[in-house]
C-alpha positions in Angstrom: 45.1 68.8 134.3 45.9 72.2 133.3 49.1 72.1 131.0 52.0 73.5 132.0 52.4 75.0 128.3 48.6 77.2 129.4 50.0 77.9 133.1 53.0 79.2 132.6 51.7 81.7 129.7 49.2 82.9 132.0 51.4 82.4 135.4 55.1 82.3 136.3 55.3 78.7 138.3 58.0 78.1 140.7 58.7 74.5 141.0 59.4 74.7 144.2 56.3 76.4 145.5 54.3 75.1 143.0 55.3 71.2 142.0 52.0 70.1 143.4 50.2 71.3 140.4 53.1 70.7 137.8 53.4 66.9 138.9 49.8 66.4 138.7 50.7 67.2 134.7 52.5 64.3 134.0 50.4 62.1 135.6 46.7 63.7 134.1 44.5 60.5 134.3 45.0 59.7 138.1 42.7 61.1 140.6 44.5 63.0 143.1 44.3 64.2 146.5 42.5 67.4 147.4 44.9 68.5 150.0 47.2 69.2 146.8 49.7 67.2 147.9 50.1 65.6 144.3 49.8 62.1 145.8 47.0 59.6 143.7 43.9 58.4 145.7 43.0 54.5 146.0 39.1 54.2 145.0 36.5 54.0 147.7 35.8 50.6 148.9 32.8 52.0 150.7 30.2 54.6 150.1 29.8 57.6 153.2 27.9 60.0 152.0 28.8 62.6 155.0 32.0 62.8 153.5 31.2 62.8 150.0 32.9 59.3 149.1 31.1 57.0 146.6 31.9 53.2 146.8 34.3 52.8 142.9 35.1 56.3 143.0 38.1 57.8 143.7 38.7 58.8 147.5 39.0 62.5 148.5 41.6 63.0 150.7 44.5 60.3 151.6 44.3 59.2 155.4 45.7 61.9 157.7 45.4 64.4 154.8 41.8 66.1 155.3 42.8 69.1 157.7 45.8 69.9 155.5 45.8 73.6 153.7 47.8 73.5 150.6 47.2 77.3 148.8 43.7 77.0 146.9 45.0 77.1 143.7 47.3 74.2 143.9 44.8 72.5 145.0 42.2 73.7 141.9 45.2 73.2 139.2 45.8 69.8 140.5 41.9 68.8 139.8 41.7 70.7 136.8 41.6 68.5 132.9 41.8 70.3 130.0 39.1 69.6 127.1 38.9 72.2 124.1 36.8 75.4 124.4 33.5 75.3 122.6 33.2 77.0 119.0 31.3 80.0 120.3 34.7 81.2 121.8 36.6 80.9 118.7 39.6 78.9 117.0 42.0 80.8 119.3 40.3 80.2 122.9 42.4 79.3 125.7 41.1 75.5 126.2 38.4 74.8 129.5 39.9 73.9 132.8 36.8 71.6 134.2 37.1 71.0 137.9 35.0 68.0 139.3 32.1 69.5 141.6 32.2 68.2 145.1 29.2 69.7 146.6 26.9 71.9 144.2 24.7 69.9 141.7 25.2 72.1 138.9 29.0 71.3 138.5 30.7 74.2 140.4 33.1 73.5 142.6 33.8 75.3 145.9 36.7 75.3 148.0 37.5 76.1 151.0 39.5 79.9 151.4 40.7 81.6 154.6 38.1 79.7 156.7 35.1 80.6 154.2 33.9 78.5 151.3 34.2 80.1 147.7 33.8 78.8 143.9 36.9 77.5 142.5 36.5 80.0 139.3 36.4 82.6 141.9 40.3 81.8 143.3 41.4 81.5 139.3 39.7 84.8 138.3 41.7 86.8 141.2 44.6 85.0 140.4 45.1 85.1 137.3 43.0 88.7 136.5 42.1 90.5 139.5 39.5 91.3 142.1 36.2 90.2 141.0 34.0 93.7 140.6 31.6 93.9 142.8 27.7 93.5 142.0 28.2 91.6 138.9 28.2 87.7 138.8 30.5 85.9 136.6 28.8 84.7 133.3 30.5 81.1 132.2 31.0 81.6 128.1 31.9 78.7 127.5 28.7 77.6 129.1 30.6 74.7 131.5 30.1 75.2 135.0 32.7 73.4 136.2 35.3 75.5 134.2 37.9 77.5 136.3 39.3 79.6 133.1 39.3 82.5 134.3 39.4 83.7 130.3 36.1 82.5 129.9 34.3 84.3 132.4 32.8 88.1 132.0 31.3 89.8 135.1 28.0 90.9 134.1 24.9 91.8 136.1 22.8 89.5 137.2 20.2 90.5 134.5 22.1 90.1 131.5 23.8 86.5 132.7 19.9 85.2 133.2 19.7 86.6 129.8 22.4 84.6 128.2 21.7 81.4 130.0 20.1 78.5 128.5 17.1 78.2 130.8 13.3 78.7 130.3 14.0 82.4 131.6 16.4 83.4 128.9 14.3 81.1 126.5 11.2 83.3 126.5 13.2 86.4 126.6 14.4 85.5 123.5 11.3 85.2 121.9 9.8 87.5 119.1 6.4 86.4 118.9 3.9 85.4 121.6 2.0 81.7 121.5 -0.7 83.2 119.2 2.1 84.4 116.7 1.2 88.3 117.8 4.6 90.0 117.8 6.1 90.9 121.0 7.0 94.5 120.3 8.0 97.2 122.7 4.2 98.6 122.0 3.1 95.0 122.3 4.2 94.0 125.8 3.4 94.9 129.0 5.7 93.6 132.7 3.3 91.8 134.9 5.4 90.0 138.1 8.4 90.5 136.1 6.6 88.6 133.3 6.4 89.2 129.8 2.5 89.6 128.3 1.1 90.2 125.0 -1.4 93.3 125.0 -3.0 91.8 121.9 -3.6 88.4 123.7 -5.0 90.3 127.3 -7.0 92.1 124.9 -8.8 89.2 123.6 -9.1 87.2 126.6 -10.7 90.1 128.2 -13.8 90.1 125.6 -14.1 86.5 125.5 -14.4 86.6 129.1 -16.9 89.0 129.1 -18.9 87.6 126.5 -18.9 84.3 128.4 -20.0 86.4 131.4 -22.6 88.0 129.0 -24.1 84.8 127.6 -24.2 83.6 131.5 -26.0 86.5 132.2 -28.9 85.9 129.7 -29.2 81.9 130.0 -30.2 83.1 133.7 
């Protein structure tokens, strides 16, 4: 749960509006329901997979409590646990808020916001900051996912988030040399489908092809 010390510097709480997400504080390891009620959830005694529930996992809603619409961000806060912010971020980073993902296999979490589904980092980041700009895509810093913090996201193109990422992508992009240790200089590199290739290497493939062609050639 995010603390209260973190959401009040970042946001003045009412506890009247807002004792959903303070009173999920107190009590930070039960599961709670999604409706943001600040009520705990029994554990599923059955597994429906329609509905998301996993037999020995905590339920998602309490009965009677599914169509409710408690403001998105009480119900984010009141999911949220804190864990410390990697060292890339510094000694001084605001902590992560990690939000459970209820839908999306790589951790996000979406929610559901004036009848239209929309990442959970999405309702922090215009709360807490502002409107998101438009045509960038939020880059994760912290490089968690499910973190709601709106501190540790930067709108970047989509270019330069693929860039930072930890994929195969961003991997190769990265790289200085090419498989056959030529170096993958500016004069060294040519864009084919978007696709890095050494000039060096084309080069030689090219003659070896042709001298296998060549050789063909003569055996005939």
């Amino acid at each position: 749960m995010v603390s209260e010390h973190h959401a009040a510097s970042t946001r003045s709480l009412d506890l009247d509006e807002e004792g959903i997400a303070l009173k999920a504080i107190v009590e930070p390891w039960v599961a709670l329901c999604e409706c943001g009620c600040g009520k705990p959830v029994p554990m599923a005694k059955h597994t429906y997979s329609r509905s998301g529930q996993v037999k020995g996992q905590p339920v998602r809603f309490l009965p009677g409590h599914n169509g409710r619409t408690a403001p998105a961000l009480d119900r984010i806060l009141a999911l949220a646990t804190e864990e410390l912010a990697p060292a890339n971020l510094g000694p001084d980073a605001l902590p992560c808020w990690l939000v459970p993902s209820n839908r999306k296999a790589d951790g996000r979490r979406r929610v559901r916001v004036d009848g239209e589904d929309t990442f959970a980092y999405h309702v922090t980041y215009v709360e807490f900051i502002g409107p998101f700009p438009d045509g960038l895509v939020p880059d994760h810093l912290c490089r968690r996912p499910a973190c709601v913090n709106p501190w540790h996201l930067d709108p970047v193109p989509g270019r330069v988030n693929i860039a930072r990422g930890v994929g195969p992508t961003a991997e190769n992009g990265r790289k200085e040399v090419c498989r056959n240790g030529h170096p993958l200089t500016e004069g060294n590199v040519r864009i084919e489908d978007g696709k890095r290739r050494c000039r060096i290497c084309v080069r030689e493939y090219s003659h070896e092809a042709y001298l296998r062609r060549k050789e063909a050639r003569r055996a005939a």
